[in-house]
C-alpha positions, 0 to 999 in steps of 0.5 A: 155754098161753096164745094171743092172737087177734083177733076183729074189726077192733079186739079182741084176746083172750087166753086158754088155747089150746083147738084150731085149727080146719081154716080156721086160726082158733084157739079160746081159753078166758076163764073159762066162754066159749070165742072164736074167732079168727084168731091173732096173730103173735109178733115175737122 
């Protein structure tokens, strides 16, 4: 499934959702790199 986070202030990524960690963050997979981050929220 793919999940967006944002790391930092102005950067957003966007990768497979790899696990939620206990402070909430989220880590996602962009090739061979794993980011940490807090998740966006999605508007319907």
């Amino acid at each position: 499934m793919l999940q967006t986070i944002t790391v930092g202030t102005h950067v957003q990524v966007q990768g497979l959702f790899v696990r939620t960690l206990e402070n909430g963050k989220v880590i996602v997979s962009v090739d061979d790199r794993e980011f940490e981050g807090k998740p966006v929220s999605r508007t319907n």
